[in-house]
KEBAFI-264291 format. One record per atom (N, C-alpha, C): residue number from 0; residue in three letters; atom name; x, y, z. Coordinates in Angstrom, 1 decimal, padded with zeros to 4 digits. Example, Ala and Ser with C-alpha at 12.3 -4.5 7.8 and 13.67 -1.06 7.14 Angstrom:
<recs>
drenlo;kolmar;minu;X;Y;Z
0;ALA;N;013.2;-005.7;007.8
0;ALA;CA;012.3;-004.5;007.8
0;ALA;C;013.2;-003.3;007.8
1;SER;N;012.8;-002.2;007.1
1;SER;CA;013.7;-001.1;007.1
1;SER;C;012.9;000.0;007.9
</recs>
This chain:
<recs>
drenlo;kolmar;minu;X;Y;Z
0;UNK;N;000.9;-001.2;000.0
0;UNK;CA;000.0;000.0;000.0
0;UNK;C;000.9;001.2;000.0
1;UNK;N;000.5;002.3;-000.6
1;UNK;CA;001.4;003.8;-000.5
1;UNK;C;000.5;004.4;-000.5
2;UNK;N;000.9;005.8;000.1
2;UNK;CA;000.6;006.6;000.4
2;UNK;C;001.4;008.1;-000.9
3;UNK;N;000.3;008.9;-001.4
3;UNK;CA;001.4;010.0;-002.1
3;UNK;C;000.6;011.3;-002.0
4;UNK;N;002.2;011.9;-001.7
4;UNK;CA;001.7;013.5;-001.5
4;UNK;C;002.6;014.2;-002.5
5;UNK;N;002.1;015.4;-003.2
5;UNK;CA;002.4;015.9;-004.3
5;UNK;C;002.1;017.5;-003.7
6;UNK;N;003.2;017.9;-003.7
6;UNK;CA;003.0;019.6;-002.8
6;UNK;C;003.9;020.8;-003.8
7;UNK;N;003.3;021.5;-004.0
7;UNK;CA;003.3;022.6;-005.1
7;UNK;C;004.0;024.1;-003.9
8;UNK;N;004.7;024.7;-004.4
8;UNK;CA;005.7;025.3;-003.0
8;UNK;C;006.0;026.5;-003.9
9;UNK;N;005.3;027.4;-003.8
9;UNK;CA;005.9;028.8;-004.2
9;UNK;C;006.9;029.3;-004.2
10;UNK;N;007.7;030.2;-005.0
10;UNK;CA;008.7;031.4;-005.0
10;UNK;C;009.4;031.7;-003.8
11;UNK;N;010.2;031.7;-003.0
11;UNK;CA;010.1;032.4;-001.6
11;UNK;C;009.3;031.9;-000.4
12;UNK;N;009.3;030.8;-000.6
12;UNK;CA;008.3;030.4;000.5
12;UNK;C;010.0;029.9;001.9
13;UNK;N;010.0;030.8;002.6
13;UNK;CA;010.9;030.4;003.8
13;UNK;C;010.5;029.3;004.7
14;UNK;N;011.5;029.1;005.3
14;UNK;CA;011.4;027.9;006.0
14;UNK;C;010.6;027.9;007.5
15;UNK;N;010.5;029.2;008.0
15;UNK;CA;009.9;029.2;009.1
15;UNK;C;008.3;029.3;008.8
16;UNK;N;007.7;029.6;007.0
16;UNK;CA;006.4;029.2;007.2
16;UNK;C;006.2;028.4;005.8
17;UNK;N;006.9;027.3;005.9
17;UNK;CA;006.5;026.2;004.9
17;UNK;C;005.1;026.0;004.3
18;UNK;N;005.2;025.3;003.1
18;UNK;CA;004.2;025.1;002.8
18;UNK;C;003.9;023.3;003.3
19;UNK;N;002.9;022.9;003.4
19;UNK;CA;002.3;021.4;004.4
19;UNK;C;001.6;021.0;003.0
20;UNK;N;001.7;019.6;003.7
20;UNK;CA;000.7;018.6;003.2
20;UNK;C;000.4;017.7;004.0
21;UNK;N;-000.9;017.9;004.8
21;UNK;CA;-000.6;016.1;005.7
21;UNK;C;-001.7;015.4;005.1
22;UNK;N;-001.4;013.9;005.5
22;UNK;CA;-002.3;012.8;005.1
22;UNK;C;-002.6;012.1;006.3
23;UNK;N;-003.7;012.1;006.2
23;UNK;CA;-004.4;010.9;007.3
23;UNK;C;-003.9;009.2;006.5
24;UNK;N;-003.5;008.7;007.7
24;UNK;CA;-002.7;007.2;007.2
24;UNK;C;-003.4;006.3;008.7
25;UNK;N;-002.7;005.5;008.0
25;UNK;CA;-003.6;003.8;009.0
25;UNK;C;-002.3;003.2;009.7
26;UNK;N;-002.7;003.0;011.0
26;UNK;CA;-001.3;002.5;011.6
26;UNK;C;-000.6;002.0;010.9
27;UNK;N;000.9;001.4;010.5
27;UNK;CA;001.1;000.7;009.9
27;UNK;C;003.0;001.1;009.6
28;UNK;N;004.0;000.1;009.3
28;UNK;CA;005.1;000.2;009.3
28;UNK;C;005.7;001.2;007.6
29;UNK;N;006.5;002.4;007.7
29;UNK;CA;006.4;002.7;006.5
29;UNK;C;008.1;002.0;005.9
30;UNK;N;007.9;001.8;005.0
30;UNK;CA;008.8;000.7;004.3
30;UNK;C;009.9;001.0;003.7
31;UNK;N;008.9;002.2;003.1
31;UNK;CA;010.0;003.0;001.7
31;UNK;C;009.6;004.4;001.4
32;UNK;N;010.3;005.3;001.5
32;UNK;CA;010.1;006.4;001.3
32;UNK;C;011.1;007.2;-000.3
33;UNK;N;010.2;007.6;-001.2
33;UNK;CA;010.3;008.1;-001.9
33;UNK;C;010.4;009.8;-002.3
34;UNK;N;011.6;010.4;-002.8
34;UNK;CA;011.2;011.9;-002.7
34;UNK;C;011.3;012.4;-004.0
35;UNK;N;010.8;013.0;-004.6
35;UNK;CA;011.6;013.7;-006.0
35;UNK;C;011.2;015.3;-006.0
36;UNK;N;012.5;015.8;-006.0
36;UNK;CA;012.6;017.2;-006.0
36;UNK;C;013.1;017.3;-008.0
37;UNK;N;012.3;017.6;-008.5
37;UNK;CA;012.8;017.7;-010.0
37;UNK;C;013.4;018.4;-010.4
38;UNK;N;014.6;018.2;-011.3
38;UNK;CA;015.4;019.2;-012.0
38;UNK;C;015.0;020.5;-012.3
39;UNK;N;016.0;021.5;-011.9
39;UNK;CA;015.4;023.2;-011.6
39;UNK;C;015.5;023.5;-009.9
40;UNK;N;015.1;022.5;-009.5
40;UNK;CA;015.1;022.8;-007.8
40;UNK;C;016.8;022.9;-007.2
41;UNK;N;017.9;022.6;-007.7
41;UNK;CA;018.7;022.7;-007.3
41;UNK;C;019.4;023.3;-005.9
42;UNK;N;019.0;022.0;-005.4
42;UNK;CA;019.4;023.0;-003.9
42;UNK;C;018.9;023.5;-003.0
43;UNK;N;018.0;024.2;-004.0
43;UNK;CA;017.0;025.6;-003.4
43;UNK;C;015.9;025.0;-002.5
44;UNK;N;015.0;023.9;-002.8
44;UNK;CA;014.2;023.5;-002.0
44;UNK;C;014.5;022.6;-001.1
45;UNK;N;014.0;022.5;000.0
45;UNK;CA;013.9;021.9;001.5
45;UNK;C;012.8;020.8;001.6
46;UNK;N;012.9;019.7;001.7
46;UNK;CA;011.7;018.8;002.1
46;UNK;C;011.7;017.9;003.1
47;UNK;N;010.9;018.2;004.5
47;UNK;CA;011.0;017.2;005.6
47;UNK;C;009.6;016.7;006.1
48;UNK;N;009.6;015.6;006.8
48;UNK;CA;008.1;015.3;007.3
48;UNK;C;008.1;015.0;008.9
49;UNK;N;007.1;015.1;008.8
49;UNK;CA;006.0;015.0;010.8
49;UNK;C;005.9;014.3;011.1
50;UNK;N;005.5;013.7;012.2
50;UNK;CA;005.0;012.9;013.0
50;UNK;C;004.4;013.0;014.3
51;UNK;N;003.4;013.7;014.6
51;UNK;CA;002.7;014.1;015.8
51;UNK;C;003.7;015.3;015.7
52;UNK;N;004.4;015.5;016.9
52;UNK;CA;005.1;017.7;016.9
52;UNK;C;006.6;016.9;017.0
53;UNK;N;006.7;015.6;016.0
53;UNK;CA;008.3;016.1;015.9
53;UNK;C;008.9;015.4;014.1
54;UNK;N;009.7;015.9;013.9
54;UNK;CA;010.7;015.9;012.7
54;UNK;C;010.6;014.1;012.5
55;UNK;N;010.4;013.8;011.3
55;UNK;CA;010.6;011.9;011.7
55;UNK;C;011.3;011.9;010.3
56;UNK;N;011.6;012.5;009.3
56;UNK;CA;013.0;012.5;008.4
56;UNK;C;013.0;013.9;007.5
57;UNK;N;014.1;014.0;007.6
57;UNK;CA;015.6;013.3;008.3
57;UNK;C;015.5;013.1;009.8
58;UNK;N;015.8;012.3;010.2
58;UNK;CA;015.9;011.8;011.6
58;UNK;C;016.4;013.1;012.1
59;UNK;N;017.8;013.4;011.8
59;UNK;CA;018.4;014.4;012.5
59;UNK;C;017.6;015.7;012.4
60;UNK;N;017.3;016.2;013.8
60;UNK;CA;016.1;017.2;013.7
60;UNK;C;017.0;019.0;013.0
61;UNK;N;016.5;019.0;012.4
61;UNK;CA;016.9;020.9;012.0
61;UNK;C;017.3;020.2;010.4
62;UNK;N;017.5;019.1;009.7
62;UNK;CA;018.0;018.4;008.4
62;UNK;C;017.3;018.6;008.0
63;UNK;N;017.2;018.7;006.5
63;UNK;CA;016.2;018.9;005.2
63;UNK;C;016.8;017.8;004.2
64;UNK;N;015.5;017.7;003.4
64;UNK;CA;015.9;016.8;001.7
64;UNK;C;016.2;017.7;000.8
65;UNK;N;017.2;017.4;000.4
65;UNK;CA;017.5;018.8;-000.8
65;UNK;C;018.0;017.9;-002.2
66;UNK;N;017.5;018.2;-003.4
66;UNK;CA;017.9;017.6;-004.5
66;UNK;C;017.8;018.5;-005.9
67;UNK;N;018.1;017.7;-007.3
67;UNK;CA;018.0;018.4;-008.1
67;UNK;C;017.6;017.5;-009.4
68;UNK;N;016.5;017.1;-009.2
68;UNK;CA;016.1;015.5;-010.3
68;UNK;C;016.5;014.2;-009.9
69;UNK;N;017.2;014.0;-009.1
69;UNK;CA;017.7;012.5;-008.7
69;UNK;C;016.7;012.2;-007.5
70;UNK;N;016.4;011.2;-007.2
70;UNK;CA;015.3;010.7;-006.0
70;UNK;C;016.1;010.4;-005.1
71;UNK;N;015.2;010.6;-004.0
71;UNK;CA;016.0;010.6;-002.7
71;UNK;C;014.7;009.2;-001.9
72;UNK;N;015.6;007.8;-001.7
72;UNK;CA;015.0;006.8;-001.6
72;UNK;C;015.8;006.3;-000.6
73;UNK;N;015.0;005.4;000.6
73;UNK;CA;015.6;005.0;001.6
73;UNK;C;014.1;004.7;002.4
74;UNK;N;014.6;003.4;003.1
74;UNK;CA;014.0;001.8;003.6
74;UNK;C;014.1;001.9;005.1
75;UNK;N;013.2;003.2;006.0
75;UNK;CA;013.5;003.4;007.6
75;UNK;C;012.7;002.6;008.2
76;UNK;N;011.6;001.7;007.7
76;UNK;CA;010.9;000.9;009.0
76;UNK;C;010.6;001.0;010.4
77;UNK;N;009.8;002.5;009.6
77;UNK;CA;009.5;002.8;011.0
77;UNK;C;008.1;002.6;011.5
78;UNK;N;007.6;001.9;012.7
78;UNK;CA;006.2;002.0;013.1
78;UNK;C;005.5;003.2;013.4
79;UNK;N;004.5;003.0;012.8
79;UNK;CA;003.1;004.6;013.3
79;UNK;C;002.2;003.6;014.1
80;UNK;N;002.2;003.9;015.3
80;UNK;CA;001.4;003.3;016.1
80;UNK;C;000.6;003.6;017.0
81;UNK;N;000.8;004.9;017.1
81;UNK;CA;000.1;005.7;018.0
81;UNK;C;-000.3;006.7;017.1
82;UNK;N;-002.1;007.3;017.8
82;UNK;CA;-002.5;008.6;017.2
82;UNK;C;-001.7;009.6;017.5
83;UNK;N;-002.6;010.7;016.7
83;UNK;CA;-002.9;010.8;015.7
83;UNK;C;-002.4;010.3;014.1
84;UNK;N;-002.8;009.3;013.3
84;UNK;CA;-002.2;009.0;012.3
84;UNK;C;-002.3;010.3;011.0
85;UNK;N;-001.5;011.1;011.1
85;UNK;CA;-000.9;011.7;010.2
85;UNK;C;000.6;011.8;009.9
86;UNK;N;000.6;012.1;008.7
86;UNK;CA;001.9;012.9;008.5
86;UNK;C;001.9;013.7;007.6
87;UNK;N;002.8;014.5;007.8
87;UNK;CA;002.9;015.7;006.9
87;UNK;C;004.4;016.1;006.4
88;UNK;N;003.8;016.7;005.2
88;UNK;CA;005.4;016.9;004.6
88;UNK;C;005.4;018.0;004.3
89;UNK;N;006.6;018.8;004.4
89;UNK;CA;006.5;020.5;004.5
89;UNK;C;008.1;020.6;003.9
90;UNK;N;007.9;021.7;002.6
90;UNK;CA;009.2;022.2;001.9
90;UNK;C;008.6;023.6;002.5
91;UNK;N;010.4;023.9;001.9
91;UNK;CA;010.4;025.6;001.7
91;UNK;C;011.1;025.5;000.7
92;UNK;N;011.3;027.0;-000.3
92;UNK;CA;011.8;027.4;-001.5
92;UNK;C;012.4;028.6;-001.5
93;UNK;N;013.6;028.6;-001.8
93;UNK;CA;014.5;029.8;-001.6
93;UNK;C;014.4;030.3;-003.0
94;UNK;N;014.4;029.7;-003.9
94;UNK;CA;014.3;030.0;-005.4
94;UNK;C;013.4;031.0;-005.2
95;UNK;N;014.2;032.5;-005.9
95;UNK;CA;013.4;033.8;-006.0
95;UNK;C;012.5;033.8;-007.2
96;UNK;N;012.8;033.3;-007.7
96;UNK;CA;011.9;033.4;-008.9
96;UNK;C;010.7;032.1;-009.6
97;UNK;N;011.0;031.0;-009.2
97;UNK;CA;010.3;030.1;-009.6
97;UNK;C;009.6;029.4;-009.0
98;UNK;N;008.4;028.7;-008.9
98;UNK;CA;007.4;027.6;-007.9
98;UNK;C;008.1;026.2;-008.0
99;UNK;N;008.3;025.5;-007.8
99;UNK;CA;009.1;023.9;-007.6
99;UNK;C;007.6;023.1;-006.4
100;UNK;N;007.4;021.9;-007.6
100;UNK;CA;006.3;021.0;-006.8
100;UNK;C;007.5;019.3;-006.2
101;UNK;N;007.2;019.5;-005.3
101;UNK;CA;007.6;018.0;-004.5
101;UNK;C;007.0;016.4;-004.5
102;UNK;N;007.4;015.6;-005.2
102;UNK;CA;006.4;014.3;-005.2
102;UNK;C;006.5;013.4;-003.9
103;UNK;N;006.6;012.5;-003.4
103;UNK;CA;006.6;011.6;-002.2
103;UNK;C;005.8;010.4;-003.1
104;UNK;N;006.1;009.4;-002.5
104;UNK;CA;005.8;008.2;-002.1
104;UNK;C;005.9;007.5;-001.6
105;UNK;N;005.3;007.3;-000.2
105;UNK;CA;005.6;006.3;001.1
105;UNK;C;004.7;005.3;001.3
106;UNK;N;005.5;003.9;000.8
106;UNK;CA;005.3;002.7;000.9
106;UNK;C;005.1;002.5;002.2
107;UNK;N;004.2;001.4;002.4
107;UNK;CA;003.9;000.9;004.4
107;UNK;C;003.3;-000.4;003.8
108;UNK;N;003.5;-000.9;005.0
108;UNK;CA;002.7;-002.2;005.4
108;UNK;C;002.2;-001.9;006.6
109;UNK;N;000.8;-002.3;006.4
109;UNK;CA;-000.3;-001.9;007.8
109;UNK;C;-000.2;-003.4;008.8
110;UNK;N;-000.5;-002.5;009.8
110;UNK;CA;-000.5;-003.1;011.4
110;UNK;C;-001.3;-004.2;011.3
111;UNK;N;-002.9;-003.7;010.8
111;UNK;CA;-003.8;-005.1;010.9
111;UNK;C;-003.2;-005.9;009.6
112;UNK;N;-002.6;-005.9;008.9
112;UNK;CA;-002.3;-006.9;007.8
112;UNK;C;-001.0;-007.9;008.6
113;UNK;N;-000.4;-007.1;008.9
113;UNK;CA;000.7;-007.8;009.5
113;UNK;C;000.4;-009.4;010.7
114;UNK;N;-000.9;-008.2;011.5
114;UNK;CA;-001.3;-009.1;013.0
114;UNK;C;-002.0;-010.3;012.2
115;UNK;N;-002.6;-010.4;011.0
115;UNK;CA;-003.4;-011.8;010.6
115;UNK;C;-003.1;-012.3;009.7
116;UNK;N;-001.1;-012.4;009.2
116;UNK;CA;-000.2;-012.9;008.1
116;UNK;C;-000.9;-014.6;008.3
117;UNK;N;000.0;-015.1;007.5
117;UNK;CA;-000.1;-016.3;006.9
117;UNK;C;000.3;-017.3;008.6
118;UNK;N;002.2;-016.7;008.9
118;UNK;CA;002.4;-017.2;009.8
118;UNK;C;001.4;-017.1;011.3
119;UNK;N;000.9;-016.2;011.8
119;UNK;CA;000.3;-016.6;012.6
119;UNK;C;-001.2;-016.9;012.6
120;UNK;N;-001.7;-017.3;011.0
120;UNK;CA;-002.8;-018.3;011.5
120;UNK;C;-002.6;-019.4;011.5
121;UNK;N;-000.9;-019.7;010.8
121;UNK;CA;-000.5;-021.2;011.0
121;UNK;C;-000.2;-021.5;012.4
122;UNK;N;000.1;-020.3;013.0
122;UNK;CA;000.3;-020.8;014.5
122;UNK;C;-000.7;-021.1;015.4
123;UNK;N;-001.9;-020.5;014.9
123;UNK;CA;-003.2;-020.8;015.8
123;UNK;C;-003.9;-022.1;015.4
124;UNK;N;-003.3;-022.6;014.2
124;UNK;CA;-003.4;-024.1;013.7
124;UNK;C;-002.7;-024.9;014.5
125;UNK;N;-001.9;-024.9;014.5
125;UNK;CA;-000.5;-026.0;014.9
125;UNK;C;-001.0;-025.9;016.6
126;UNK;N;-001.2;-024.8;017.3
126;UNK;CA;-001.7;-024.8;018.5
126;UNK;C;-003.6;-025.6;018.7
127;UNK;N;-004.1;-025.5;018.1
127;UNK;CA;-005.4;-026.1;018.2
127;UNK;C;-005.0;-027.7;018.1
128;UNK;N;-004.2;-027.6;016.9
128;UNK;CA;-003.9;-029.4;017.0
128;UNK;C;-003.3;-029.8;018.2
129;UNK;N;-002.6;-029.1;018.9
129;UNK;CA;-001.6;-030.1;019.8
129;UNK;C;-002.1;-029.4;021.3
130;UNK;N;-003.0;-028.6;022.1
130;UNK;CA;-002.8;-028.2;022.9
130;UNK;C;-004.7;-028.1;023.4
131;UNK;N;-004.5;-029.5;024.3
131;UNK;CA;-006.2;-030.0;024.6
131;UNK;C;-006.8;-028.8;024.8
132;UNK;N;-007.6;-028.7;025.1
132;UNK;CA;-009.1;-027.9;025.2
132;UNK;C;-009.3;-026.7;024.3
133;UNK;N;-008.3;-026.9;023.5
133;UNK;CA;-008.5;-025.7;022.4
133;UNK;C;-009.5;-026.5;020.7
134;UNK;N;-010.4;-025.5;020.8
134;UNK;CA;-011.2;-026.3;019.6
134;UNK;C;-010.7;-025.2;018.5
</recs>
């Protein structure tokens, strides 16, 4: 399952009042994160995301995504498991003259998918066979 946010970032948009995007998301481990800052942005644009009131990438808090056409891809596995399930992703744009849009794609694997895998209804099999009073 993914999740994609596509955020359009004006001329001068500073960093102390970014432009946002959040998404309401479903508990769930995110896998893969995707960023593309397209060629033209060189540098100039900033892209980080939320998690309830703190910075969750770059991990290192005050860090930005910065690029110029090349994607910025990386596999953090991290759990969302507590509300509020949002996140949000917030650039700024130093570029004086031009608007630069941000893509994302964040891959997850959800919480309830995980809890009723394959392996553990084989385990609630293998336990019904061997462990009396279980029907």
């Amino acid at each position: 399952m993914a999740y994609v946010f596509e955020l359009a970032v004006s001329a001068e948009t500073i960093e102390a009042s970014p432009a946002k995007q959040a998404v309401a998301i479903s508990p769930c481990i995110i896998t893969q994160v995707t960023i593309v800052q397209p060629e033209g942005c060189v540098g100039l644009v900033g892209t980080w995301f939320m998690y309830q009131s703190h910075q969750l990438y770059p991990f290192n808090a005050g860090a930005k995504f910065k690029a110029n056409g090349a994607p910025i891809i990386f596999r953090p596995n991290t759990e969302i498991a507590e509300p509020p399930y949002e996140l949000t992703m917030l650039c700024f744009n130093e570029d004086d003259t031009y608007p630069h849009t941000v893509y994302a794609l964040i891959e997850v694997t959800l919480l309830e998918t995980r809890k009723g895998g394959v392996l553990e209804q084989l385990g609630d099999a293998f336990s019904n066979l061997f462990l009396p009073g279980r029907a």
